[in-house]
C-alpha positions in Angstrom: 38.0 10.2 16.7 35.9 7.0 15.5 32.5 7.1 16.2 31.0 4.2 18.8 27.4 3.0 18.6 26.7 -0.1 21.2 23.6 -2.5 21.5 22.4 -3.8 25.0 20.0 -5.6 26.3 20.7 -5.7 30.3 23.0 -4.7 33.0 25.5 -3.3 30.3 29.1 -4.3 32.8 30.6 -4.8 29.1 29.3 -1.0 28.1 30.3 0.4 31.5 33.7 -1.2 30.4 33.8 1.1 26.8 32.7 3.9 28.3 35.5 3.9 31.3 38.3 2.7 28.0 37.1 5.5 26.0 37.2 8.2 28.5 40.8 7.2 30.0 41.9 7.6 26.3 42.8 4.0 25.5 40.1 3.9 22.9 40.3 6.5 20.7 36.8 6.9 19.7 33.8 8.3 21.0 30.5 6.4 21.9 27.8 8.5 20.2 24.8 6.1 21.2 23.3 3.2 22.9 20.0 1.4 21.9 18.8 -1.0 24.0 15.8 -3.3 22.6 14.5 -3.3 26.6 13.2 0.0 28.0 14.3 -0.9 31.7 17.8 -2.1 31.1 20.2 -0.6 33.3 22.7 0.2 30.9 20.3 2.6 29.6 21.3 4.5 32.7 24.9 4.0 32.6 25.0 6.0 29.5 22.6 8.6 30.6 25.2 8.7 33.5 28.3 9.2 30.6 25.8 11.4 28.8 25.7 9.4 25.9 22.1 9.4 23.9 20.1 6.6 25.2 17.5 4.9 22.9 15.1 2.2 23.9 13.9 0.1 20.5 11.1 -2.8 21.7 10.0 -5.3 19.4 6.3 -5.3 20.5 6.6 -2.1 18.5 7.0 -3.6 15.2 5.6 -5.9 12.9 8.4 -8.4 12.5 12.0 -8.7 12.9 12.8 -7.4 9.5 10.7 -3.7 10.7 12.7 -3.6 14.1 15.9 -3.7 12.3 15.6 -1.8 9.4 14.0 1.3 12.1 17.5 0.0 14.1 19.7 0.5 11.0 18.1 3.6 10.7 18.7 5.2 14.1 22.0 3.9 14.3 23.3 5.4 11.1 22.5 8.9 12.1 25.2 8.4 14.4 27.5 7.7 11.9 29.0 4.4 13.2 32.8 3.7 12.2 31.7 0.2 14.7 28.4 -1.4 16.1 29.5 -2.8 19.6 26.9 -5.4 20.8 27.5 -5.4 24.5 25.1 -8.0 25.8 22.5 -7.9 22.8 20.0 -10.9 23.1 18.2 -10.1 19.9 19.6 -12.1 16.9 20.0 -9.9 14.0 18.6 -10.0 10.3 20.7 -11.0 7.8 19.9 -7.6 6.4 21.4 -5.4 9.6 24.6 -7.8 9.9 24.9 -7.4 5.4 24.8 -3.7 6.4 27.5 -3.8 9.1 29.2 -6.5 7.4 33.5 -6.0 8.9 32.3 -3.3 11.4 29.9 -5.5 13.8 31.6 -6.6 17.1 30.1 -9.1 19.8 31.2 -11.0 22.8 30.2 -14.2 23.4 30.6 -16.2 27.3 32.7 -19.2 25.8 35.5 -20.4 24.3 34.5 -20.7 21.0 33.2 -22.0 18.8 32.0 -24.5 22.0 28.8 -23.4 23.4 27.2 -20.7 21.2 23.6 -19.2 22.0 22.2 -19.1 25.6 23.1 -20.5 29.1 26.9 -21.0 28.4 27.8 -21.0 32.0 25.5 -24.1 33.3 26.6 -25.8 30.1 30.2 -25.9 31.0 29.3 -26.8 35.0 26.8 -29.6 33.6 29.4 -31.3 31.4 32.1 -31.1 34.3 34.5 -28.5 32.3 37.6 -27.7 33.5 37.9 -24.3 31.7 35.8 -21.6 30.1 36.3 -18.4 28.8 35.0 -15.6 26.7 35.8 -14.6 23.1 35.4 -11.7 20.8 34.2 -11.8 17.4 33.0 -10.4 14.2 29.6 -10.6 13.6 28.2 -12.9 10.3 24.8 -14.6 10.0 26.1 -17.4 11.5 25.1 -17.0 15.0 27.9 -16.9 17.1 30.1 -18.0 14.3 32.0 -15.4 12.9 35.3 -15.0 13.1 37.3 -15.4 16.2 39.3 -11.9 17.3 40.5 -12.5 21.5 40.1 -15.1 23.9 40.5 -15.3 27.4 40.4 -18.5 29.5 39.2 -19.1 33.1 40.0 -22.1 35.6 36.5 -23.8 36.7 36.7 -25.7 40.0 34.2 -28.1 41.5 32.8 -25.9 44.1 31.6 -23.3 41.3 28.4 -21.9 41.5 26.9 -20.7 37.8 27.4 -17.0 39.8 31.2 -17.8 40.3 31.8 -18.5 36.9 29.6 -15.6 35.5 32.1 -13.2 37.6 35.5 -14.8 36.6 34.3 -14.5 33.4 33.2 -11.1 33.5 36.1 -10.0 34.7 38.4 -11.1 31.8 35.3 -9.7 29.3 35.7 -6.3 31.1 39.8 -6.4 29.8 39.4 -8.0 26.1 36.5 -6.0 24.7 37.8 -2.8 25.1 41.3 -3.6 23.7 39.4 -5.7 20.4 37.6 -1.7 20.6 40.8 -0.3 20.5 42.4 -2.4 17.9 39.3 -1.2 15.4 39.3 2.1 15.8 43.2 2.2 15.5 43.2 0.2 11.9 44.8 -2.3 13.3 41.8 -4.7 12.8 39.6 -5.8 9.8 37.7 -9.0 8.6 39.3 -10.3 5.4 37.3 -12.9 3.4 35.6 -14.2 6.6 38.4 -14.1 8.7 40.0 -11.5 11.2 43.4 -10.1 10.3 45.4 -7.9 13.3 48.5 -6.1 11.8 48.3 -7.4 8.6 48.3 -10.9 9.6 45.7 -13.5 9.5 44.6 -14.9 13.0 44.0 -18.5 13.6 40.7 -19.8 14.4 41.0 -18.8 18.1 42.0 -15.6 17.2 45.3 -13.1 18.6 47.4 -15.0 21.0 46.3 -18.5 21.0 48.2 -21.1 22.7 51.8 -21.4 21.9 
């Protein structure tokens, strides 16, 4: 059994996601922790619910980004991490913490990218009159929001969206994908290669498994 540690910030949907994969056996791997770098985020909860350990890790408690993740590195290593999930994580990482991680450092992202990294994906797409969106997987480098692309999934946007439509279309397609990227890690199945992601034994293309025929 691989060992899961996943980072959170809010409501933790994508967490709740793990935590249901892992416990009806189609990740085989065990979520040892969660640290969230907000005290009151619910996902806290969710795992307390799973009986997973809970940790909250504020900033305000540190001297500088550097301190926070070194103390994170820290804490997460006694758990003995095989993969670092970040499930909703709004703190970008040192280059130190993602060197450490480096081919085991998972995050999902609200677009199709490498459209739209950082914040506020979801008015973005609405403001420039998209017709799709999506959500995609990745591994995590220094570049923010730019490592290498592992799943996709698309979503129709119509006029009459609302920023909350869109949110829970794309939810619901982040809900499926992460856990089965999980999955793929913990199996073997999945490894960055020289920057890139490789599935199987073969290189993916730059929107990762499954891209348009």
């Amino acid at each position: 059994m691989k060992n899961i540690v996943v980072l959170i910030s809010g409501n933790g949907s994508n967490l709740q996601a793990v935590i249901d994969a892992c416990k009806q056996k189609k990740i085989n791997g065990t979520i040892r922790a969660v640290f969230s770098n907000k005290a009151d985020a619910f996902g806290l909860e969710r795992a307390r619910d799973a009986n997973i350990p809970a940790h909250a890790l504020e900033a305000s408690q540190f001297s500088g980004r550097e301190a926070f993740d070194r103390e994170l590195v820290q804490e997460i290593d006694a758990y003995a991490p095989d993969v670092v999930v970040l499930a909703g994580y709004m703190r970008i990482l040192s280059p130190a913490f993602v060197s450490h991680y480096s081919g085991r450092l998972l995050n999902i992202h609200p677009s199709l990218l490498p459209k739209y990294p950082g914040l506020h994906t979801h008015r973005q797409v609405l403001e420039n009159g998209d017709e799709e969106h999506g959500t995609s997987v990745h591994f995590v480098t220094d570049e923010l929001d730019g490592g290498p692309v592992i799943l996709q999934a698309k979503v129709p946007v119509f006029d009459s969206d609302t920023e909350e439509d869109v949110t829970e279309r794309v939810q619901t397609q982040e809900h499926a994908i992460y856990p089965l990227v999980v999955s793929w890690f913990v199996d073997g199945r999945l490894e960055m290669r020289d920057g890139t992601a490789w599935l199987d034994g073969v290189q993916l293309p730059p929107q990762g498994y499954a891209a348009e025929e």
